[in-house]
C-alpha positions in Angstrom: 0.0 0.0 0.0 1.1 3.2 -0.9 0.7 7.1 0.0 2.0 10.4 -1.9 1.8 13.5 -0.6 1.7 16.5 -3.0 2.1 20.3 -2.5 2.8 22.6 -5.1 4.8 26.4 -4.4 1.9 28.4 -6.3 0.0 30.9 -3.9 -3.0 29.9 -2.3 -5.9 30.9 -4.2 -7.6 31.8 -0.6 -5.4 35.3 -0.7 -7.2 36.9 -3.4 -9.7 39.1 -1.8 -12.5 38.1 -4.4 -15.3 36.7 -1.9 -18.7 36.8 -3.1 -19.8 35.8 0.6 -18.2 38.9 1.7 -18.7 42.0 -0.3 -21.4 44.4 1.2 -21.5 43.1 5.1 -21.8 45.3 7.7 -18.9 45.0 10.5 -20.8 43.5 12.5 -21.2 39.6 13.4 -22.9 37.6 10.9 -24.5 34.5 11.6 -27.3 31.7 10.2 -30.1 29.9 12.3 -31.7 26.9 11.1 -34.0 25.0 12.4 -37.2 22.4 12.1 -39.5 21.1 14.3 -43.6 20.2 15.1 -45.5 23.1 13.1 -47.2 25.1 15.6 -48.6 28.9 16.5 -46.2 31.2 18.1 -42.7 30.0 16.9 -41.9 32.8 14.1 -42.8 34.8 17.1 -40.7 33.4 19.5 -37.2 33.3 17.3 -37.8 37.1 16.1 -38.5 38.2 19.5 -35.2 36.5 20.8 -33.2 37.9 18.1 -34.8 41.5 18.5 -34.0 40.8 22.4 -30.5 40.3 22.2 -29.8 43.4 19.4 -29.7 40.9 16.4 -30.7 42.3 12.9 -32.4 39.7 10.7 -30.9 40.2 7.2 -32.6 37.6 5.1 -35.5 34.9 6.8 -37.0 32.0 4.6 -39.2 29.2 5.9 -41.6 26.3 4.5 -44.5 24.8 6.6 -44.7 20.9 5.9 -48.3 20.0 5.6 -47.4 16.4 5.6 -45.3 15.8 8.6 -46.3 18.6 10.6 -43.3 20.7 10.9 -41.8 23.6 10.0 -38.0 24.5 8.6 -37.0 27.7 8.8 -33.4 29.7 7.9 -32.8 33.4 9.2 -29.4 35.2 8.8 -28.7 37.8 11.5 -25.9 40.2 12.2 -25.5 40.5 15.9 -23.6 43.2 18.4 -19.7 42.6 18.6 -20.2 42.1 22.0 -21.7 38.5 21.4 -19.8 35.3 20.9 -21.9 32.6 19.0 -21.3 30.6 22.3 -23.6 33.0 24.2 -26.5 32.9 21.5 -26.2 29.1 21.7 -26.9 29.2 25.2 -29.0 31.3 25.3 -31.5 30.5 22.3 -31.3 26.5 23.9 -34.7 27.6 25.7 -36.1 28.6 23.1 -35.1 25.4 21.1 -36.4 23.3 23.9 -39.4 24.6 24.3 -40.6 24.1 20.4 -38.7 20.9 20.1 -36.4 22.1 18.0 -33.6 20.6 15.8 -31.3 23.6 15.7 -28.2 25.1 15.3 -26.4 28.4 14.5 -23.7 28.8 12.0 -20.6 32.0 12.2 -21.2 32.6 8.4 -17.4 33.6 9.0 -16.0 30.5 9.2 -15.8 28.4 6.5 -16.4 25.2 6.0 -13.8 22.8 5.3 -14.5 20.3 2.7 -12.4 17.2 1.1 -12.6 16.6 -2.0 -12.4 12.7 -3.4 -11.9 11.9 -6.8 -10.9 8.7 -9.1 -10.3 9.4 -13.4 -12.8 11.6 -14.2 -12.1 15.4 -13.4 -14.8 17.9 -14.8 -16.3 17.8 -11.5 -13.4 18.1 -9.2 -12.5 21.4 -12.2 -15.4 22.9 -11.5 -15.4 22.8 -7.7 -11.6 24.1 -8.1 -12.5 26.7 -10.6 -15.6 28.6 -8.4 -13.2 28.1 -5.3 -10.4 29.9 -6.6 -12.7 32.8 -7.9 -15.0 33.1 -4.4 -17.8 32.1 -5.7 -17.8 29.3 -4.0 -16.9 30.4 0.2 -14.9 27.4 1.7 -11.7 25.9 2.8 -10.5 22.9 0.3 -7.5 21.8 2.6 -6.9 18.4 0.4 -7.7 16.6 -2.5 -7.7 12.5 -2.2 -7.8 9.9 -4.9 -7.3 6.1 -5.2 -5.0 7.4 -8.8 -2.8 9.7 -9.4 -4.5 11.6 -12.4 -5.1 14.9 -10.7 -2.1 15.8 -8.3 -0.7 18.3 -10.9 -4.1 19.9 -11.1 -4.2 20.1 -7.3 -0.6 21.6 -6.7 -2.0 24.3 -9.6 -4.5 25.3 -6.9 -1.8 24.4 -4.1 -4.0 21.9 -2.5 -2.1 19.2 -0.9 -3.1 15.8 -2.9 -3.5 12.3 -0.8 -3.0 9.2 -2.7 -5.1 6.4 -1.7 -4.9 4.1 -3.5 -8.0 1.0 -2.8 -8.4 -2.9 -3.3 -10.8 -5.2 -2.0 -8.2 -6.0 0.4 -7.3 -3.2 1.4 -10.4 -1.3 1.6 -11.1 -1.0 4.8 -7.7 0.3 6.4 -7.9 3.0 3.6 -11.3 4.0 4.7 -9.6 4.1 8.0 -6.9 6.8 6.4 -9.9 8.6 5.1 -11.0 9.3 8.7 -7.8 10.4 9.9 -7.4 12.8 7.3 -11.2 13.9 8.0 -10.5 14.4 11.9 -6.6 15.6 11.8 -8.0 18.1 8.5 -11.3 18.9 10.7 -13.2 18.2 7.4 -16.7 19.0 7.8 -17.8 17.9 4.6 -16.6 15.3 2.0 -17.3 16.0 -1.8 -17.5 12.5 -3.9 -16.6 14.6 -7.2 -16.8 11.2 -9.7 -15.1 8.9 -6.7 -15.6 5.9 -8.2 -15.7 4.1 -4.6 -18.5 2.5 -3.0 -18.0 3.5 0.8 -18.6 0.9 3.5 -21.7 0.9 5.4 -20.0 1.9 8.3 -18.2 4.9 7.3 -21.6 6.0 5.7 -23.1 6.0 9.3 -20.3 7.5 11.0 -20.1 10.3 8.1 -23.8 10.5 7.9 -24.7 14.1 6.5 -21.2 15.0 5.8 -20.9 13.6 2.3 -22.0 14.5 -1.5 -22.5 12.2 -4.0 -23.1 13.0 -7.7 -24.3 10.7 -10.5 -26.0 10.6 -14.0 -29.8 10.8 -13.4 -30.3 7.7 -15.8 -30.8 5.1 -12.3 -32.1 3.1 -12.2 -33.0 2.8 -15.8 -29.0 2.6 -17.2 -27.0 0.8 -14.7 -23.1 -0.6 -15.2 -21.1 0.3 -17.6 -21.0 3.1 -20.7 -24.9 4.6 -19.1 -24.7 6.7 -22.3 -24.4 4.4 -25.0 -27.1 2.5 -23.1 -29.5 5.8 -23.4 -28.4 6.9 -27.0 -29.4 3.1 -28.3 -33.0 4.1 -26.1 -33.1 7.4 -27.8 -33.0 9.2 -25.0 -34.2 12.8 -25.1 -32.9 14.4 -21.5 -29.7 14.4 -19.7 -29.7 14.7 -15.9 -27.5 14.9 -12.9 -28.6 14.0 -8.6 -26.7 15.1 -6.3 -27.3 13.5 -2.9 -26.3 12.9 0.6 -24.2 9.2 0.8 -26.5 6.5 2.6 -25.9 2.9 3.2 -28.4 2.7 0.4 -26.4 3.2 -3.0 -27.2 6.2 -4.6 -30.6 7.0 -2.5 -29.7 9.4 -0.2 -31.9 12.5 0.6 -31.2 14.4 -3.1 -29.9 18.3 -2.5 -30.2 19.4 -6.0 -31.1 18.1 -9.3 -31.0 19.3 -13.7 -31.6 18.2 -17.1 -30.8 19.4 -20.1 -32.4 18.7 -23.4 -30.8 16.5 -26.1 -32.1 15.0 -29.6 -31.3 12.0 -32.0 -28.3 13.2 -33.4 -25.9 13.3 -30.6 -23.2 10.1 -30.5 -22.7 8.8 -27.0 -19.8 10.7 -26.9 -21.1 14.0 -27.4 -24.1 12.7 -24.9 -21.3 11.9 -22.3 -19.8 15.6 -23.0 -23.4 17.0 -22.0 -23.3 14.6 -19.0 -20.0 16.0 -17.5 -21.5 19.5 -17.9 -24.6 19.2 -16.0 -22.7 16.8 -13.4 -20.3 19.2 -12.7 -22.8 22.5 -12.4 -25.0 19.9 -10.2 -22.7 19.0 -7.5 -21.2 22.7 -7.4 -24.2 24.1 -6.7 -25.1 21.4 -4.2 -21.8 22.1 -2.6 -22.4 25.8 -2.4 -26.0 24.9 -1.1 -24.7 23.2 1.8 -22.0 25.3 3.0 -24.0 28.4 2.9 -26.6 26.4 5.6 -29.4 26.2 3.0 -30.0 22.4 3.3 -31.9 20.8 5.9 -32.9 17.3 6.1 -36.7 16.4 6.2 -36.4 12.4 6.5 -35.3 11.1 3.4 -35.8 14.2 2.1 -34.5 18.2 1.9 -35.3 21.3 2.1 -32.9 23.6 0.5 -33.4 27.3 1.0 -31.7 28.9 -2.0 
């Protein structure tokens, strides 16, 4: 078994003060609340009131009532006085939380999250993350890159990401999954990106992980499974092209699904060219579902989500 390491000389692309995140805040705290729980009367009341309480200016609120469970998910950004540390609001909204039976929590819209990204052959994906990073439009820390090849380490050390090889056989597969999680913990990864990692993750690293990982696949499942999907749809005639991007279950492929697209193709495209349309809508898929879920817009409603955009 065998590791490389990989670290290019180029300067970080973080320096550049390009931030679309950032341009036009106050100087004043900025944070997100989300939250879901049992639909009931008084609990837009409640939150506001808190936040008015404690000198908090609500920037931006969105919320959706769900008839058929009962409950209600709601996302507010706030500045706050520079007074208050996030640790105080936490404690401090906790009654509040308990009281409505609340799933909560609230996010320093400072501090980005830190995301791994995992790749095997297939790069458009793992470009496209790279790309919107480097230019702010997409607000995180990308502290490594890992792959069970090789392909991409000169692409990473463009970007000055350090690259982890990992290489996987059925043998194997289990200790490097162990590697994984040392490089999640050690990292402080708070979200792994699956950009075309053609690995199946064990059942228990799903659990352990559960919520913290993005998938992203053709939409053609379950109709084309295996190999070449697209020559199986051209010889069907297919007439859209799609791309899921979901949260990684124990169930292949069926997690709760972020964000979805298709795009509109006809007779005359080879499986090639089809392919070519697939990589595009793959890679604009899982970017946005990326930037979805490190702004806080996602919230999980079963096996379901409720993304805020």
């Amino acid at each position: 078994m065998s590791e490389i390491s990989i670290v290019s000389a180029c300067p970080h692309p973080q320096s550049s003060p390009v931030s679309g995140s950032s341009r036009g805040r106050i100087n004043r705290p900025d944070f997100v609340l989300t939250f879901s729980c049992p639909d009931r009367i008084g609990i837009v009341h409640a939150v506001s009131g808190f936040l008015v309480t404690h000198g908090c200016n609500i920037r931006d609120s969105a919320q959706f009532a769900d008839r058929s469970v009962g409950k209600l998910f709601m996302r507010i950004s706030f500045d706050a006085p520079d007074n208050i540390a996030i640790s105080h609001l936490r404690s401090e909204f906790s009654g509040v939380g308990k009281s409505f039976d609340m799933n909560w929590q609230v996010h320093d819209s400072r501090s980005k999250p830190r995301i791994m990204i995992m790749v095997s052959r297939a790069g458009h994906c793992l470009n496209d993350l790279l790309f919107k990073y480097s230019t702010g439009m997409l607000d995180v820390e990308i502290p490594l890159i890992g792959s069970n090849h090789k392909d991409f380490h000169r692409l990473a050390a463009s970007y000055d990401i350090p690259f982890h090889h990992l290489p996987i056989t059925p043998e194997t597969k289990l200790a490097q999954e162990a590697k994984l999680m040392e490089r999640v913990e050690q990292e402080r990864i708070d979200l792994v990106v699956l950009a075309r990692y053609m690995q199946v993750f064990s059942d228990g690293l799903c659990q352990k992980m559960s919520g913290r990982v993005i998938n992203i696949h053709h939409s053609f499942l379950p109709s084309f499974k295996g190999a070449r999907p697209y020559h199986q749809a051209q010889l069907r005639g297919v007439k859209l092209i799609g791309a899921t991007a979901h949260y990684v279950t124990a169930d292949l492929d069926e997690g709760p699904i972020i964000e979805q697209d298709v795009l509109r193709v006809d007779h005359s495209l080879t499986p090639e060219e089809l392919s070519a349309v697939g990589r595009d809508v793959e890679a604009a898929v899982l970017t946005r579902a990326v930037k979805f879920h490190a702004e806080n817009r996602v919230l999980l409603n079963g096996n379901r989500t409720v993304v805020f955009r």
